[in-house]
VMD Tcl script that draws the C-alpha trace (Angstrom):
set ca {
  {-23.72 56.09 1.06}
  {-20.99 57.02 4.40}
  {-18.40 59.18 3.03}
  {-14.50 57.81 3.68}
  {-11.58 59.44 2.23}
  {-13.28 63.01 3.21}
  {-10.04 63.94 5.40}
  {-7.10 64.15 3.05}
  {-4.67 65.98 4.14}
  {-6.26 66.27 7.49}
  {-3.63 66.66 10.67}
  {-4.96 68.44 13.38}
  {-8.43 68.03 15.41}
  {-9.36 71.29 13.49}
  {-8.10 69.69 10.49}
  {-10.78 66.96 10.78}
  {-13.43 69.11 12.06}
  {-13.48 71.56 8.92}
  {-13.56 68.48 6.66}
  {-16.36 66.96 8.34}
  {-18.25 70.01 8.08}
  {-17.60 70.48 4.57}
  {-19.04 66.68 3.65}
  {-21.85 67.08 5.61}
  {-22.44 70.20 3.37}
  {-22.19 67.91 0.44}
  {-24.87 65.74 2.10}
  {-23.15 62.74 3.62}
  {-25.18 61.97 6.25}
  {-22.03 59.53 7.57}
  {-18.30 59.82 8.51}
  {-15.73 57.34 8.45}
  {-12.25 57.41 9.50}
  {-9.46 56.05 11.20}
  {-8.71 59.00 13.54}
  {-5.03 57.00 14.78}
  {-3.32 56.54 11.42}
  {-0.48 59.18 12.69}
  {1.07 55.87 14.29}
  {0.34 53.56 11.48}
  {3.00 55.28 9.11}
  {4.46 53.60 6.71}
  {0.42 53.44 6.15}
  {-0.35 49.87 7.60}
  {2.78 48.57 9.21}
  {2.63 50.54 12.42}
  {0.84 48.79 15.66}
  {2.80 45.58 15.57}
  {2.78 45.12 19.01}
  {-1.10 45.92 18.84}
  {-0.36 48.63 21.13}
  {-0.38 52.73 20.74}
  {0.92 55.26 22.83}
  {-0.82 56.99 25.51}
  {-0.12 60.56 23.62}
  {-1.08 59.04 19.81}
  {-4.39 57.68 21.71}
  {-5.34 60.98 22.95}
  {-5.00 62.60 19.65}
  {-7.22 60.50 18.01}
  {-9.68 60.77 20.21}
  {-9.34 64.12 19.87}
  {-10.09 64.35 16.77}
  {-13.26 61.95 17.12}
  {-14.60 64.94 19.90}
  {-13.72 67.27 17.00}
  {-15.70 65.50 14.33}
  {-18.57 64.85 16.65}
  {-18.70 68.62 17.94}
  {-18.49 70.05 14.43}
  {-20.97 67.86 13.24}
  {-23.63 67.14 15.41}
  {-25.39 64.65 17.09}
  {-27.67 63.69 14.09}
  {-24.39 62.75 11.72}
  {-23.51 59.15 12.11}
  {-19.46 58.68 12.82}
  {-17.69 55.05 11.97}
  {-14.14 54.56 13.37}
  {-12.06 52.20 11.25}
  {-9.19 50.05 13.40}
  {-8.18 48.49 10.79}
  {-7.33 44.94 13.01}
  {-4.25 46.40 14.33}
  {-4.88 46.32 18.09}
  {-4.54 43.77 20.75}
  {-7.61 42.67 23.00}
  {-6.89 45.34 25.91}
  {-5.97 48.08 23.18}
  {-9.12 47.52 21.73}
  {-11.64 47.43 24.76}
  {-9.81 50.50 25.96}
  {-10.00 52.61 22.58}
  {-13.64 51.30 22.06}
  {-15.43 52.36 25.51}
  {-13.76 55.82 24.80}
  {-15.30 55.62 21.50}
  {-18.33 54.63 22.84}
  {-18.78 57.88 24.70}
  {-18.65 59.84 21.36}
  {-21.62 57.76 19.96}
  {-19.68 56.28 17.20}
  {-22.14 54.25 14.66}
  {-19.47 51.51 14.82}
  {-16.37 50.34 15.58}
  {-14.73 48.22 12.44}
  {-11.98 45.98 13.22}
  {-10.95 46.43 16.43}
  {-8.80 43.00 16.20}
  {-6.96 40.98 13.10}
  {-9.62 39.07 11.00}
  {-8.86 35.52 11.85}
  {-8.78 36.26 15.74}
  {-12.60 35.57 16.25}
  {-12.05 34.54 19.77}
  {-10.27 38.00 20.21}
  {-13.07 39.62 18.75}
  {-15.65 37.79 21.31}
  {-13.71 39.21 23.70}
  {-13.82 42.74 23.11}
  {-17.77 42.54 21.70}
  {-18.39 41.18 25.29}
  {-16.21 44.45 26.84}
  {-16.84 47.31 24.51}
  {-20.32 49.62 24.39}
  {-19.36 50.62 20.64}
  {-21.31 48.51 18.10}
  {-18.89 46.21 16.10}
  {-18.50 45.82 12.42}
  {-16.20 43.31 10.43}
  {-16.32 41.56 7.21}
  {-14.15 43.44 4.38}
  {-11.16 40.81 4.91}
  {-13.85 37.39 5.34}
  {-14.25 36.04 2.07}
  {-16.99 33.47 1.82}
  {-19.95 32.86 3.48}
  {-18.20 29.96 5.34}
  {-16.11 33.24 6.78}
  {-18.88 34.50 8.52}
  {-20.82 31.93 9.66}
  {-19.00 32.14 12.99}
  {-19.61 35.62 13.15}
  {-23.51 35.09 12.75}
  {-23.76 32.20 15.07}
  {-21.55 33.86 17.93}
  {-23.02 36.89 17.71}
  {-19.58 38.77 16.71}
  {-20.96 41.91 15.32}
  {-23.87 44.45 15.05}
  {-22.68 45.17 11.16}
  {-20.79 43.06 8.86}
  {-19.18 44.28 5.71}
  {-18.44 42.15 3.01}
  {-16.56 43.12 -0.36}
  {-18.33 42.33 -3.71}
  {-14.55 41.30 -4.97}
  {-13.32 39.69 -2.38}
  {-16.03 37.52 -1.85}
  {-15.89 36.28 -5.33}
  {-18.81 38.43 -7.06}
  {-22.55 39.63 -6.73}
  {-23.76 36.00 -6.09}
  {-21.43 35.35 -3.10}
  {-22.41 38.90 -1.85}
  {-26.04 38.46 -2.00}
  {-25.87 34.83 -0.50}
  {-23.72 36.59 3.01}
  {-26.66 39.61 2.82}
  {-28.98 36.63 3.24}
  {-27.72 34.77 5.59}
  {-27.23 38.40 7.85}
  {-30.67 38.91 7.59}
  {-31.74 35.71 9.64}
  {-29.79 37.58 12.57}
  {-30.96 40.84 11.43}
  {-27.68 42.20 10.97}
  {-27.30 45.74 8.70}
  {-24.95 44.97 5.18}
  {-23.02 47.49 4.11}
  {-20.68 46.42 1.83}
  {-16.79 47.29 1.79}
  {-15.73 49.67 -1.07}
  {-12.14 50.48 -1.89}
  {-10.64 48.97 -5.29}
  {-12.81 51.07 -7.75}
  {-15.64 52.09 -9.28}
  {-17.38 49.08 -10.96}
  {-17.24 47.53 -7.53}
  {-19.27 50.21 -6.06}
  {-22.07 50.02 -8.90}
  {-21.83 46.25 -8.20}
  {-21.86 46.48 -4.80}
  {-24.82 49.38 -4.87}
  {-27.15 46.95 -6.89}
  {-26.85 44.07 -5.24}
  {-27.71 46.08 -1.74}
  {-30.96 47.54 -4.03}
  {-32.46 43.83 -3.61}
  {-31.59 43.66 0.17}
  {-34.00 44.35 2.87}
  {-31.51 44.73 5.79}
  {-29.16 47.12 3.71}
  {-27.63 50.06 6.25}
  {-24.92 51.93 3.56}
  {-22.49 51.57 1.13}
  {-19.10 52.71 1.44}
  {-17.79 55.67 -1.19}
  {-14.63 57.27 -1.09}
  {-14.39 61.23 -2.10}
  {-10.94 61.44 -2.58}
  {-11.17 58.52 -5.04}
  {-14.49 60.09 -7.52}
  {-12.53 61.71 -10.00}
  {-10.41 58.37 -10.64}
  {-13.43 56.73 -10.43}
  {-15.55 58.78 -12.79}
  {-11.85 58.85 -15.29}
  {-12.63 54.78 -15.94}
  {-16.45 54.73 -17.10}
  {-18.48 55.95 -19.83}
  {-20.38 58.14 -18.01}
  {-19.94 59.81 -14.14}
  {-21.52 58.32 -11.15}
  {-24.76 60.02 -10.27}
  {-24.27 61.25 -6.99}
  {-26.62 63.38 -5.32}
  {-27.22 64.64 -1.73}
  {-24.28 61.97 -0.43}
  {-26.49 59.45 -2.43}
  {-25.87 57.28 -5.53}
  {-28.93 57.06 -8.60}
  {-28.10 53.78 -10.19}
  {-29.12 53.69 -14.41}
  {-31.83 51.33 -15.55}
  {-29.76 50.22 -18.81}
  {-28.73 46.47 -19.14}
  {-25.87 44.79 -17.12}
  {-24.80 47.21 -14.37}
  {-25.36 50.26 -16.28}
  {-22.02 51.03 -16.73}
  {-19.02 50.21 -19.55}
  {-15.43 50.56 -18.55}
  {-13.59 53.29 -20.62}
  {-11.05 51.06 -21.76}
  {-9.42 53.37 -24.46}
  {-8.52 55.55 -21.39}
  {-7.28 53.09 -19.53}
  {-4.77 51.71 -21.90}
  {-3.28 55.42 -22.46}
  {-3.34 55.56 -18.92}
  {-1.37 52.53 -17.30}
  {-0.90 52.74 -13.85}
  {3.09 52.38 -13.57}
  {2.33 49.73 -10.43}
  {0.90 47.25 -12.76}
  {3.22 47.49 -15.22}
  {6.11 45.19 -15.82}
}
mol new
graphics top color blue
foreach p $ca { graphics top sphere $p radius 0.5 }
foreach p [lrange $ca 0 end-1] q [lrange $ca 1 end] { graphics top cylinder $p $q radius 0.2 }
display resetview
């Protein structure tokens, strides 16, 4: 697996640099973070314009020299963009990203904008990876046939289900593109993800989030089996796994309730 949600709490280039160092103890063998959310806040509404300031740039890429330094060359680093910047924004941040031999460089542009994206894959050294917001196959057939990416990232829910998932993986592997599916609404999605990537051949990771395992574990009958920054999947019937349903009834989250 890459690890993601390793840098709670995280504020300072130090901040990130002790964190990194502390998953690669665990051993994650591959970082990802957004290191410019400190404009984004409230989380996700910031960069309207597409734009970020010259001073909120520099601390991010701070804090990508920090990761890099206290890691090493051998640890693989991902920088998430989220789709939040404009065309120049994004050609700019990703040659500077480039020189910190980032492993790729996910959503530099919004989604839909695959003409934007051309663009900056023609103008930026970083590898590019997309997918977790294109929901069929039919979604990234233009990224295959354009040559849009070095990694797509589908997600086993939003793509309607293991089927779906399998059918993108397949249709990657004709361009020889790396899968490495999208993880972030919970835990039977990661077990579903994980075992449809054990039946494909151009596989690169799957996403897991550390801050998220003990909510995670909290839902199923039994803990993930994580070991070394890697997940064991069981051999029983289905997906291994049963939800833990009389937990989650005495524990409603208040969001979904009313």
């Amino acid at each position: 697996m890459y690890a993601n949600g390793w840098f709670t709490g995280c504020t300072t280039p130090e901040d990130f640099a002790d964190a990194a160092a502390a998953t690669v103890a665990q051993g994650y063998t591959a970082l990802k973070f957004d290191p410019f959310t400190h404009e984004m806040q409230p989380f996700h509404t910031g960069y309207v314009s597409g734009t970020i300031s010259a001073g909120g740039e520099e601390l991010g890429m701070d804090k990508v020299a920090a990761v890099r330094e206290a890691v090493g060359s051998k640890i693989e680093v991902l920088i998430d963009a989220h789709g939040h910047y404009n065309v120049p924004t994004a050609i700019r941040i990703g040659n500077r990203l480039a020189e910190h031999s980032v492993t790729w460089y996910e959503e530099p542009v919004p989604p839909e904008g695959y003409a934007a994206l051309a663009q900056v894959r023609q103008s930026v050294a970083a590898p590019i990876c997309v997918g977790e917001r294109l929901f069929t196959r039919y979604d990234f057939l233009p990224i295959f046939e354009n040559r849009l990416a070095d990694y797509i990232m589908p997600d086993v829910v939003w793509t309607g289900g293991i089927s779906e998932l399998r059918k993108i993986a397949t249709m990657a592997e004709a361009y020889y593109i790396p899968v490495s599916p999208h993880n972030a609404m919970g835990s039977i999605q990661i077990i579903a993800g994980a075992h449809t990537m054990m039946t494909v051949p151009n596989f690169y990771r799957l996403e897991f989030s550390i801050a998220a395992l003990e909510s995670y574990n909290a839902v199923l009958d039994k803990p993930l089996d994580i070991r070394d920054g890697n997940l064991l999947l069981p051999t029983g019937p289905g997906l291994g796994y049963d939800l833990d349903t009389e937990f989650m009834a005495a524990h409603p989250d208040p969001a979904w309730n009313g």
